[in-house]
N, C-alpha and C positions, 0 to 999 in steps of 0.2 A: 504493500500500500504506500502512493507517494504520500512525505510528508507535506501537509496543508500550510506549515507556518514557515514563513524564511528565517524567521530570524533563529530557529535549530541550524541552519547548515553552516557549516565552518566558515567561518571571517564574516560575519557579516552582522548578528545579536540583534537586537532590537533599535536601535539607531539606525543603522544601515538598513533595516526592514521598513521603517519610517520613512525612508527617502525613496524605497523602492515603491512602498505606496502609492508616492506621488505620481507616478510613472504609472500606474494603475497597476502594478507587480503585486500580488499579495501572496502568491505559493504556488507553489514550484513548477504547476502547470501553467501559469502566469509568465513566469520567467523561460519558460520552454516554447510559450508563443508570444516572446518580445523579439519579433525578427528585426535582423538590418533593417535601415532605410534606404541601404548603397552600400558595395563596395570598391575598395583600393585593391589595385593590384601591384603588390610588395615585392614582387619577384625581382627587379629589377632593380638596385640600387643603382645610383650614379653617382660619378665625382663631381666636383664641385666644377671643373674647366669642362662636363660635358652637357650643365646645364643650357636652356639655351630661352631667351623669353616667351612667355604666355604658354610654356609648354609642359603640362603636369609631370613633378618629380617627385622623386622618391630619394634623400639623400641623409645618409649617418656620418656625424661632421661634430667634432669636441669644440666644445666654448671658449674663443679664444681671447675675448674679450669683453665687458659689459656693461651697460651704462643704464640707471633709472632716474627718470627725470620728470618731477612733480608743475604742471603747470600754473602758474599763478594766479590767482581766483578772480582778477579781472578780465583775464584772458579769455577764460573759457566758456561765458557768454557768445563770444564770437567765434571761435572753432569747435565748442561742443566737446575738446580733448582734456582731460583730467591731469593725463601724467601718459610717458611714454618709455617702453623698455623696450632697449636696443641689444641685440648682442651681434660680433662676431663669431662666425663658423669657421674653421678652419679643415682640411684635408689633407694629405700630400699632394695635391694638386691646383690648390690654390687656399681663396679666403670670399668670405661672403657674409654681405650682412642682411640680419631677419629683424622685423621691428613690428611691436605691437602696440597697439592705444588701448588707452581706458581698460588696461587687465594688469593691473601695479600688483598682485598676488603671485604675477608670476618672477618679481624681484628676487620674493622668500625660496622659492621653487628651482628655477633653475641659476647653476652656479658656476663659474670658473671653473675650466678643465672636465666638467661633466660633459657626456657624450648623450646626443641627441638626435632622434630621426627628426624632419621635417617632411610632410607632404603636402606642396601647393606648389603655384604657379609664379616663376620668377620676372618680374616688371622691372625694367631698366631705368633706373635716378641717375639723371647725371650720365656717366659713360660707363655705369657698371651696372651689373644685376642686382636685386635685392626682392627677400623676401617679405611681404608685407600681411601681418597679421596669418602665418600659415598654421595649420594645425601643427601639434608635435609631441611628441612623448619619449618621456626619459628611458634612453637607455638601460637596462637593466644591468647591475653589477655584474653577475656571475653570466653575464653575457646569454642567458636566455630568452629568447626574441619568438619561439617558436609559434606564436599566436598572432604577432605582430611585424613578423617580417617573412622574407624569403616564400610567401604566399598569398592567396586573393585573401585579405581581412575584413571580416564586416563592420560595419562603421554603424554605431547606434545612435538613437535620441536620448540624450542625459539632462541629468539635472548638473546643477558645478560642483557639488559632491562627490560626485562620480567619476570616475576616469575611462575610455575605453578600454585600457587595458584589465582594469578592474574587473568590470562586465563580463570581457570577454574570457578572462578567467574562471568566473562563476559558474558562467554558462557550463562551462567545458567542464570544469570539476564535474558540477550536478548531472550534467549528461552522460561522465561516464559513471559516475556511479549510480545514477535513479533509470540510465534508460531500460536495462531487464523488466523493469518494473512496469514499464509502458505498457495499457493497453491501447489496442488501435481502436477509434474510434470508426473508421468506416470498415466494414466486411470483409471477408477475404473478396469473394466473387465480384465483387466492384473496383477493390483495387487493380485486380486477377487483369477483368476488360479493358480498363483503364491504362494499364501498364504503368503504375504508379507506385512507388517505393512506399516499403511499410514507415509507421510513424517514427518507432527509432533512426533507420536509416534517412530519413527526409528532415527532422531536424538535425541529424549532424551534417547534413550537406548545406541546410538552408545558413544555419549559423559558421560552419568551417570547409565550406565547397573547397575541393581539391581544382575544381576546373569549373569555367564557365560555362558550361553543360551541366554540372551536376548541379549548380546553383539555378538553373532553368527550371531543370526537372522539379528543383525540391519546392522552387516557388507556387510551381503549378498545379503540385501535391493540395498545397494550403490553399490555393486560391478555389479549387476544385470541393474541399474541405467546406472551407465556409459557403459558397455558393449553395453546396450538398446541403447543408445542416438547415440554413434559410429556407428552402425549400420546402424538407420533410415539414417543418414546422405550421409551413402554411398549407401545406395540405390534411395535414394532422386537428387544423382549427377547423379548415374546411370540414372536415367530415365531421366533427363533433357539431359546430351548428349547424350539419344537416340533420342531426337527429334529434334538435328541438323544435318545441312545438308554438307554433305562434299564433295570431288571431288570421280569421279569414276574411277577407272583406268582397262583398260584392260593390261591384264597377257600376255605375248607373251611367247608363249610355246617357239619361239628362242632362244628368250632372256633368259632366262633361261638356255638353252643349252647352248649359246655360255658362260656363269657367268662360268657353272658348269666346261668347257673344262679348262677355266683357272685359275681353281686350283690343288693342288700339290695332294690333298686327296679326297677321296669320302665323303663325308655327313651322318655320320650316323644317324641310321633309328628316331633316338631324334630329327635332326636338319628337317631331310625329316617332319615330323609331325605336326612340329611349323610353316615351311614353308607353308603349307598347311591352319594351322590358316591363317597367313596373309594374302596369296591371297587369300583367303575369305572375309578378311575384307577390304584388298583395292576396291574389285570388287564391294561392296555396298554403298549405296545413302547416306549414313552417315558415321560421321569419325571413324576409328580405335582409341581404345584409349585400349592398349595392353599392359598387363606386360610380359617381356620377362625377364625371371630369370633362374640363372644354377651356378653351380659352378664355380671356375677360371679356363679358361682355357677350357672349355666346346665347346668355337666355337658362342657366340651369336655373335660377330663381324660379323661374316660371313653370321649369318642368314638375321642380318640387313641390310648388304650391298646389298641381294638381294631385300629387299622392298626399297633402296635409285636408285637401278638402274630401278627397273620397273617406280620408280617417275618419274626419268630424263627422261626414254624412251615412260612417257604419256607427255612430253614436260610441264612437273612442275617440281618447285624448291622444290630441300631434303636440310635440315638441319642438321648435326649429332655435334652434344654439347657434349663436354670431361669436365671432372673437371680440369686437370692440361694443359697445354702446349705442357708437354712431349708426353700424352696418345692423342693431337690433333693431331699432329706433326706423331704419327706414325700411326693412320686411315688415316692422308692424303695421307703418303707413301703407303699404305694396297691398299686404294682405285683407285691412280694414277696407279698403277702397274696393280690391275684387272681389271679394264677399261679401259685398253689402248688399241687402237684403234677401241673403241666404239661410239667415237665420243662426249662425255659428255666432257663438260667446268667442271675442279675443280679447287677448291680455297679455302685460307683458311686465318681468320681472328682471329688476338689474338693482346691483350691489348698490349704485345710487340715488335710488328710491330712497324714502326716509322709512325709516321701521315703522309706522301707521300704514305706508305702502304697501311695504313687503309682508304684512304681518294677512293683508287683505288680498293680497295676490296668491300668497301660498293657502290660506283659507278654501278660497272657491278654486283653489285646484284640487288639494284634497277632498272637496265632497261634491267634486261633481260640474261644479256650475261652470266652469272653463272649458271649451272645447277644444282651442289653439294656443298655444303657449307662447310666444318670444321671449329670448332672453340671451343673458351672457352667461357667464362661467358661476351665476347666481343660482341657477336651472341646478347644479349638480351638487349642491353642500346639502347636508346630510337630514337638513330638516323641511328640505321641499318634496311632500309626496304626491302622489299623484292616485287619481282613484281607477284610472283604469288608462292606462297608454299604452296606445298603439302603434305610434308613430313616433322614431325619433330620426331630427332632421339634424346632419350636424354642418354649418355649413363651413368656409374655406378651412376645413378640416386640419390641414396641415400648421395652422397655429396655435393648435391646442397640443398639450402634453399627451404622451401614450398613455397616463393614468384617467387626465381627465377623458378624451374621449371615450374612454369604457366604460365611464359612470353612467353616463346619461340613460343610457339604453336596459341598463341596470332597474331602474326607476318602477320599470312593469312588473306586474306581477305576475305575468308569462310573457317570454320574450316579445319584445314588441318589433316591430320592420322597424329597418335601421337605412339611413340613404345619407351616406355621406357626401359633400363634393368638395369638390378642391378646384382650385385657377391657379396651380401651380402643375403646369401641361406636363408629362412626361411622355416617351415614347411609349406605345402599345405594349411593346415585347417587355419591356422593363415593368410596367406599372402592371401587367397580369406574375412577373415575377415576384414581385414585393407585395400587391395586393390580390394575390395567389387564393385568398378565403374569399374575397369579397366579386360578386359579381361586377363586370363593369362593362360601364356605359359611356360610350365619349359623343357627345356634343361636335360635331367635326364643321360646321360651318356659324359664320356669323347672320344674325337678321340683314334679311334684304334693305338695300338701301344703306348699308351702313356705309360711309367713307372712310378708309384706312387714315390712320394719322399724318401727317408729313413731316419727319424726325427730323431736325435741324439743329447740327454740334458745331458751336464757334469756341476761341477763345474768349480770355478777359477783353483783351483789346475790342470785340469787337459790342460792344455792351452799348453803346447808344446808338446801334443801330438797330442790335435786339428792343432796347426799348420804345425806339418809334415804331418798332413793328407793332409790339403790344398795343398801344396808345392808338393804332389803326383800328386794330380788332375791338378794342374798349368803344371809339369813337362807332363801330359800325352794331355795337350793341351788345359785342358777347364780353361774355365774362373771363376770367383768368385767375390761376392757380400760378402763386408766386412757392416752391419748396426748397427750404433750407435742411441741413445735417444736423442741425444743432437750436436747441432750446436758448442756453445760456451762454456769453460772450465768452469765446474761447481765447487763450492765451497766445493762439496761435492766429496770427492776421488774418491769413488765410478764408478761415474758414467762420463767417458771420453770425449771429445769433438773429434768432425767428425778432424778439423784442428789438434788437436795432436798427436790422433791415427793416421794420413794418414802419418806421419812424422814416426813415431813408426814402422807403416806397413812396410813402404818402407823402412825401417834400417832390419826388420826383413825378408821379402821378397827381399831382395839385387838381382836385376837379372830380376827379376819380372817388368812390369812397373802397377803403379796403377795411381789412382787420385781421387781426393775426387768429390763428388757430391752431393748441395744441393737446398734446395726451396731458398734461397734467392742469389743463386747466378743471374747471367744476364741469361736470355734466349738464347741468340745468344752462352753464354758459353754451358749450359745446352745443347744445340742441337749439339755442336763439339763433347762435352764428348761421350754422347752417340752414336753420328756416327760411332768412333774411338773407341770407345766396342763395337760396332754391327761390325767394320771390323778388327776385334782381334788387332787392336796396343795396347789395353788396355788390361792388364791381371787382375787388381781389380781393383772393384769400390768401393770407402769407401763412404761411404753416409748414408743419414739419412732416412726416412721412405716415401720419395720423389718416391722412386720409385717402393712402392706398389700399384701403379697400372701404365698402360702407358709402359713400359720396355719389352718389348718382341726381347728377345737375346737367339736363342737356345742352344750355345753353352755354357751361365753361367750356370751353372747345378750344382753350389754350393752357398750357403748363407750362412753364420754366423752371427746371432743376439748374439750382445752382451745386456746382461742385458735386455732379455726376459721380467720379471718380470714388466716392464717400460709397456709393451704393452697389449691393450688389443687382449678377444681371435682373435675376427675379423680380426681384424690387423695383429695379428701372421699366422691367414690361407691364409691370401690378399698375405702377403710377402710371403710366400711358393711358392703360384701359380706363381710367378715370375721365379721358376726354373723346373719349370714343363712344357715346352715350345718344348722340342722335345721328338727321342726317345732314347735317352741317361738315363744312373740312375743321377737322381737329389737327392742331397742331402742337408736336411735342418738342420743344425748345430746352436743349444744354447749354450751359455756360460754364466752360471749365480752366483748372486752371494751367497756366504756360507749360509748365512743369509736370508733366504724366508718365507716369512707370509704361512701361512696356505692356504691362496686363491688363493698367486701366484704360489706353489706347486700342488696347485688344477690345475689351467689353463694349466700348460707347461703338468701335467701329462696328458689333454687332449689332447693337441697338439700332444702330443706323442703315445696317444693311436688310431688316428684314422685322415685320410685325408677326410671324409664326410664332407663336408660345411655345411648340413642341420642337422645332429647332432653336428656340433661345435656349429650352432646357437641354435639350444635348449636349450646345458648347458650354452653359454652367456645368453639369457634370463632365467634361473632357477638364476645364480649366481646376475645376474645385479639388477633384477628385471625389471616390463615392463618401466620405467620411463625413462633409459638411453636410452634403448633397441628400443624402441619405437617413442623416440622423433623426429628422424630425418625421420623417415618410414610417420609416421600419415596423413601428406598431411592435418593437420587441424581438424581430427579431435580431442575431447575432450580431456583433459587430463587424462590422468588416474593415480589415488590419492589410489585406494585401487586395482582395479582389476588388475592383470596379465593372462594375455590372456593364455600361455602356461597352469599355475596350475589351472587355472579355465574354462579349455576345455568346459566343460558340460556346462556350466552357459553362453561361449559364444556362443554354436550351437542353446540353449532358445533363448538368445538375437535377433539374426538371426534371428530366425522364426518368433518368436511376429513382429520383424523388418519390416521382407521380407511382413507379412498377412497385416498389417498396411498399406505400402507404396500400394502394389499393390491393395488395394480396394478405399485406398483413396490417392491418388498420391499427392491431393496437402493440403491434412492434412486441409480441410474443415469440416468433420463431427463434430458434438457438441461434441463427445467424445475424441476428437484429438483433441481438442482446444488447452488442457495443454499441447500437446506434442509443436504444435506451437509457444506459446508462451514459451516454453523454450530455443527452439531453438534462438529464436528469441533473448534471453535476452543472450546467449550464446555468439551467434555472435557480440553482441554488446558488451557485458563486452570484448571481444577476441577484440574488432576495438578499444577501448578505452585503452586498457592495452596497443598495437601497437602502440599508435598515439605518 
């Protein structure tokens, strides 16, 4: 049995387990899946006369000289440098100097005459080479380098605690001594087809690869692994809520009719489609448990308000759950207005209410007298019951935590149909791999008539040209969305606060009325402001990222992001769709600043290139990696350390299948050869309850 605690294994005690924590390390199978994040190939030493610039080396060279030098505290306002440690390297074939900033600890550390590797890239000061800021590590006395030289070495994420050589010590010790002890987590006959190296052999290649094929292989072992395990998992939910039992409702072909009379538009043939999903699944003996996903601005509001009113109309309670206040605030308006004179009791409950409010809103939900619910994250604490729900709606899904969205649905006293949706588009293949339990439904076109935005990125410089644009569109009647990064004036010039710019606007827009708007202002403010832009007294809103989502105002048909670069891509396509609300030209206006990294010119030139939500989310996930990408999406399950679902398409559709063959022959992972998968899960869920608790 491996040991559970680290700080039992030799060198390391309860200090050193502390810091491994932080690293999210807590035992010994933790430490067995902290892979590299890259490796150096050490095989190669060079001399000092064959280094040559910008060209990665590898070089073991004694301290021939050294110098630390503390900057003077007026100074370092202007270069941001602390203190600065120089040394000479010397060889038999020449001398060479290495210099670090702002790491004055390595004064105490490295010393005269000690010998040191360096790995980095040499840049030329002046007319000689030098290395700036390279990694390095001390030579060891008894000249034992066998981890760290003379082979491919894996290169970890540490805390300053830490040393790689340390790590890579631990590793090694604990491996040779715990790996007997391994069981494998996938099957033989899977790894068998796979041609995949058992679990002992795959972490000692992924951690101390002899060659860069074996480091291939062992990668593909784990990425294969976690893919695998995600899978079982959502197949394994799937099949448990197909065997519960939920309410039935009958569809009234009226009702329907009389929904459809009272709208402004016809339903295109995307929304007809999805419609079609649902009453399907309301009408059977188990619950719906439905992804409903589409672009912003696609119309799922509307698809859903049709499965909230057949609830109400089988005399059961709907739920429909927003992230913010604002986005409750205007489904209650949506749904007050289409159901009136249908006869449905609505209501709506939020943490902002005053307790005479709330004490009245959760009353006639428990006995009865509510039909429809709105609300926020108010809906799910622990003293709102409900007498009988049937319906829960959860909407842009992905901003709620994994715990909270499970609550809601919880609420029934037999499962109730559950319709989530999201406007954070993902691709087809990915979003049935992740939401694997959940049936889904995508939304794939916009309302006719809509006009695409026209995305327009300048610099600062070009800022009162931007502004007479604005000042056109104000003059010809529409409204405009001024967004800033920031609340409170930052230290940094740069980047402005919502309260100064609104002062700024309004000197600049003289004529104009604007007002700012943010999350932490009162709710009872938040719901004037917006009233008062939904009936033009307001001509800008200056605000913060408050209202990418929730804000449906047709007539703003302008945005300006200031300092883009602040935001991710999601978020820049979330804010768009805010002006994409009628059939007016919307137009989506950057202003960013001179100075852009490499990635933020990546991002905006997306935004620029294309209004697709399902290829914005590609290139977020190709850029992010799956780890951002993915965290809020997963619903639990595993994390993913090496695979990204996007680049390793092929490797996820295996996963699936092996997945899918497994769950459906052995559903409750009884057979001798599913033992291991069982208990993996098992020890999964528990390291996941203990790292929670």
């Amino acid at each position: 049995m491996l040991p559970t605690e680290l700080r039992y294994l030799k060198g390391i005690g309860p200090k050193k387990a502390e810091v491994f924590a932080r690293l999210g390390v807590r035992n010994i199978k933790d430490l067995f899946y902290y892979f590299p994040f890259r490796y150096e190939d050490r095989r190669n030493l060079k001399k000092i006369k064959e280094l040559k610039e910008k060209e990665t080396a590898l070089l073991k060279a004694r301290v021939a000289a050294r110098r630390f030098k503390q900057i003077p505290y007026f100074m370092r306002a202007k270069t941001h440098v602390r203190d600065i440690f120089e040394v000479v390297l010397a060889d038999d074939t020449g001398k060479i100097n290495c210099v670090w900033f702002n790491q004055g600890w390595l004064a105490d550390k490295i010393k005269v005459n000690d010998e040191i590797i360096i790995y980095g890239k040499p840049a030329v000061k002046g007319s000689a080479l030098q290395f700036v800021s390279p990694e390095f590590e001390l030579a060891t006395r008894d000249g034992d380098d066998s981890l760290n030289l003379n082979r491919i070495v894996p290169v970890y994420r540490l805390c300053p605690s830490f040393t790689q050589k340390f790590l890579r010590k631990t590793i090694f010790s604990s491996l040779a001594e715990f790996k007997v002890q391994l069981k494998d987590p996938l099957p033989f006959d899977i790894r068998k087809e796979k041609g995949i190296p058992n679990i002992a052999k795959g972490l000692e290649e992924i951690h101390f690869p002899v060659s860069w094929d074996e480091a291939q292989t062992a990668r593909e072992r784990f990425i294969f692994e976690e893919l695998f395990f995600s899978q079982v998992l959502v197949y394994l939910r799937k099949a448990r809520r197909s065997r519960q039992l939920g309410p039935v409702f009958k569809i009234s072909d009226e009702l329907v009719k009389r929904i459809k009379s009272k709208l402004a538009f016809v339903l295109t043939a995307s929304q007809e489609n999805v419609l079609s999903d649902i009453f399907a699944d309301l009408a059977k003996g188990y619950p719906m448990h439905r992804l409903l996903q589409g672009d912003v601005g696609c119309g799922k509001t509307v698809v859903a308000a049709f499965a909230i009113g057949i609830c109400a109309d089988n005399k059961r309670q709907a739920a429909l759950m927003a992230p913010t206040e604002v986005l409750a605030y205007q489904h209650h308006r949506t749904l007050e207005k289409l159901f009136s004179g249908f006869g449905f009791k609505i209501d709506i409950l939020l943490s902002g209410l005053s307790k005479k409010q709330s004490e009245a809103a959760r009353e006639k939900l428990k006995n009865g007298e509510t039909d429809i619910i709105i609300g926020t994250h108010a809906l799910i604490q622990e003293e709102v019951e409900f007498k009988d729900l049937g319906l829960a709606v959860i909407d842009e899904q992905h901003k709620f935590g994994v715990a909270q969205r499970a609550l809601l649905p919880k609420k029934g006293k037999i499962s109730p149909h559950c319709l989530v949706m999201s406007a954070t588009p993902i691709p087809r293949s990915l979003a049935l791999s992740i939401y694997g339990d959940l049936d889904l439904s995508v939304i794939k076109e916009l309302p006719k008539n809509r006009i695409p935005p026209k995305t327009i990125s300048v610099k600062e410089g070009k800022r009162k040209e931007i502004y007479k644009f604005l000042r056109e569109r104000l003059v010809e009647g529409r409204q405009v969305y001024i967004i800033y990064p920031l609340i409170e004036e930052s230290e940094d010039d740069d980047y402005k606060s919502v309260e100064l710019m609104y002062k700024k606007i309004s000197r600049e827009f003289n004529g104009f009325k604007a007002a700012k708007f943010y999350g932490a202002m009162k709710h009872e403010e938040k719901i004037e402001i917006i009233e008062k832009f939904r009936n033009k007294t307001i001509d800008i809103l200056v605000c913060t990222t408050v209202v990418e989502v929730g804000v449906n105002i047709e007539n703003a048909t302008v945005m300006l992001v200031e300092n883009p670069e602040k935001f991710g891509l999601a978020q820049l396509h979330q804010l768009r769709g805010r002006v994409q609300r009628s059939e007016l030209q919307p137009y989506f206006v950057l202003i960013s600043s001179d100075k852009l990294s490499e990635e933020a010119r990546r991002r905006i030139g997306i935004i620029e290139a294309t209004n697709d939500g399902f290829k914005i989310a590609e290139e977020d996930l190709l850029m992010r990696g799956p780890g951002d990408f993915f965290g809020s999406l997963q619903h639990g399950l595993p994390e993913l350390k090496l695979a990204n679902p996007l680049r390793d398409m092929e490797v996820l559709h295996q996963a699936r299948k092996f997945a899918y063959d497994v769950i459906k022959n052995d559903p409750q992972l009884e057979k001798a050869q599913n033992r291991c998968i069982r208990e993996h899960l098992a020890w999964e869920l528990l390291e996941k309850d203990d790292s929670n608790a």
